[in-house]
N, C-alpha and C positions, 0 to 999 in steps of 0.2 A: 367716396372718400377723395378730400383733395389731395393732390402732389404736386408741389411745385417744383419744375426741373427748370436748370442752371445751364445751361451748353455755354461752352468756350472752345472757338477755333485754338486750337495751339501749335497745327502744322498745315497752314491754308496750303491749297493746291495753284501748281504754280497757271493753269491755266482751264478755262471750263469751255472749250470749245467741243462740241460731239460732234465735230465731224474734220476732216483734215483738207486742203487745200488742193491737194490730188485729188479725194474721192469728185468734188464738184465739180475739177476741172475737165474728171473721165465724164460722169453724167451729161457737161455739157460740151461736150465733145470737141474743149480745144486742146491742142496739142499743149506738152508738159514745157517744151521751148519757148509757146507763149505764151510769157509775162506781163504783157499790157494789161492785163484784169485782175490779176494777183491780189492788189491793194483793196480793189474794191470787193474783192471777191471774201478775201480775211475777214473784210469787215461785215459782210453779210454774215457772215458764217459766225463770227461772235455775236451779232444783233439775234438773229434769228436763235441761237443758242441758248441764248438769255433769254429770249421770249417765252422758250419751251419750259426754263428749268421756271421762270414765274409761273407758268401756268399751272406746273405739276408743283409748287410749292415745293421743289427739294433742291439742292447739290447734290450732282451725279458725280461729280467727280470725288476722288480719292482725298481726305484730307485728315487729320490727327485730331481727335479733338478730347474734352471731358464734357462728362457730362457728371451733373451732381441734383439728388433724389433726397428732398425732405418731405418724410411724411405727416400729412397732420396728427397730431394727439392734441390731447385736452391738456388744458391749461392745470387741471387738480383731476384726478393724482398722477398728470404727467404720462398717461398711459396711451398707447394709438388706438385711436378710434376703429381702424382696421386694418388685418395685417395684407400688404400686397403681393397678389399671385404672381405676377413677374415684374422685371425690368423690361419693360419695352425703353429702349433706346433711342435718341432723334432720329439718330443716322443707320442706313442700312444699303446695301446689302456687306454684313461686318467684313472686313480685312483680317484684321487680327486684335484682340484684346490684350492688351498690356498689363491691365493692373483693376481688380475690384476691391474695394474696402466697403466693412457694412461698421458703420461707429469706428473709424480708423484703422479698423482690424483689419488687415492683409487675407484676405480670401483666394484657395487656390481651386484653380482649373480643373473639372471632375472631378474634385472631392466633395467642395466646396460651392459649385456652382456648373453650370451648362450653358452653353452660349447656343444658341440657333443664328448660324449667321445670315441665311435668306430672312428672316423676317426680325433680325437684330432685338431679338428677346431673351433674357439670361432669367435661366431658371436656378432659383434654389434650394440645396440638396441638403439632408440631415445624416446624420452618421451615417444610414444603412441605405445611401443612395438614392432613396426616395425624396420624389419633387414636397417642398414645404412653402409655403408664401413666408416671406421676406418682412422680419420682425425688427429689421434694424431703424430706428431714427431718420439715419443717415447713410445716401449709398454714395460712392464715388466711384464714378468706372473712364478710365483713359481706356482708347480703344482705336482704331483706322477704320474706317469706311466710304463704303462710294464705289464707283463703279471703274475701272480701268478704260480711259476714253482713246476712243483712236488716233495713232499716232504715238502714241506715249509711252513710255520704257515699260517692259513688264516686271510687275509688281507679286513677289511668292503669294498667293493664296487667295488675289483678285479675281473679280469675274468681269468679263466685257461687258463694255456697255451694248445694254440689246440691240439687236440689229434694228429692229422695227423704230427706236426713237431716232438711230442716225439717219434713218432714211426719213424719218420726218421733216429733221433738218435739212436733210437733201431738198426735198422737195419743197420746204419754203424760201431754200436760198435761190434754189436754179427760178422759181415765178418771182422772187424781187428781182435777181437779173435783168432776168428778160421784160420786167416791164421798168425800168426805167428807162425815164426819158420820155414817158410814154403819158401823153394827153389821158390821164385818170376819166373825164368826163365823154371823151370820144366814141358815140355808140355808132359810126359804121365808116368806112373811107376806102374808096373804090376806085380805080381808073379805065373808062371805057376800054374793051379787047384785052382787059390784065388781067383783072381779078377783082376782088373787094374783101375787106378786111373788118369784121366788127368783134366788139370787146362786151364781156358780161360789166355788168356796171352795177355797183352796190354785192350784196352779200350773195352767195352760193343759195340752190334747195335748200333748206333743210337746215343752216347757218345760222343761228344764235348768238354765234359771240365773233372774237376776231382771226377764227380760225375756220378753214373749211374743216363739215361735219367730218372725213374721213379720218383727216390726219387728229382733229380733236378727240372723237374714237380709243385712238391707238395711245395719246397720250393718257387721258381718264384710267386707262389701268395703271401708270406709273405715279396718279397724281393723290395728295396727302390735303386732306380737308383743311382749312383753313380755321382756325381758334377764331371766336368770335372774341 
């Protein structure tokens, strides 16, 4: 069965960085009084941020949004083709749900419906509390979702952002640090009685795309298939 869904931001999050300008600057071990890298440091931390949230195909951060659920039916006698076991929602992991209508009807919370906020799927309930699939036309659900990302004021009923994605980002802000500047093509550079210095050049083992295998790993559980 098709269902066309509608998403509208209506409360965009004021910022989608996962990770904060302290945790980088402990990782890479310069003091909090040193601000000479700050600027460049922010701006790894939002690039690298954005990298992640493309890859996993979502926003993590906390933001307001609607989303709205037409179901197909036939054109004669106007009837649904078939009715839906849930509302899976865009956004998850839910914050708090505001408001469900099914054909403009105002639906209420456990009597009326179930929210699963880990997996942002609302179930619907008939008189005697039992789950039924969802015979309306039209659903309409304002709702908050997203992750509480670090740094950011605490949010009633949010969950943190997992630790395992901000250390992702840890991990690819502190390697663009540290290689800038730095001759990309340069495979070794030495000085008699010093030492010698050489760089992997091209893609990691095991590297496929534009991430190393481990931290690509760690994302793939966070990441939502892309619609053809």
């Amino acid at each position: 069965m098709a269902t066309t869904v509608v998403t509208t931001v209506v409360a965009p999050a004021a910022g989608q960085d996962l990770t904060t300008l302290g945790s980088i600057k402990d990782d890479l071990a310069i003091p909090a009084s040193d601000t000479s890298s700050d600027a460049t440091l922010a701006r790894y931390i939002t690039e690298q941020s954005a990298l992640v949230a493309r890859t996993c195909n979502r926003v993590f951060a906390i933001e307001g949004l609607q989303d709205q659920f037409f179901l197909e039916r036939d054109l004669t006698p106007h009837m649904l083709r078939q009715r839906l076991p849930a509302v899976q929602l865009s956004r998850w992991p839910l914050v708090a749900v505001t408001s469900v209508t099914a054909d403009g009807v105002g639906l209420i919370p456990g009597t009326d419906f179930l929210a699963d906020p880990a997996s942002g799927r609302l179930l619907h309930l008939d008189d005697d509390g039992a789950v039924r699939p969802w015979h309306a036309v039209t659903v309409v659900v304002a709702y908050q979702a997203g992750y509480l990302l670090p740094g950011q004021p605490l949010v009633a009923g949010a969950q943190p952002l997992p630790v395992d994605l901000e250390t992702a980002v840890l991990r690819l802000v502190t390697a663009r640090f540290k290689g800038r500047g730095r001759d990309p093509f340069l495979k070794s550079q030495g000085e008699p009685g010093v030492g010698q210095e050489q760089y992997w050049i091209g893609a990691l083992p095991g590297q496929t795309g534009p991430l190393p295998p481990d931290i690509a790993a760690v994302l793939d559980k966070y990441r939502v298939p892309a619609l053809a």
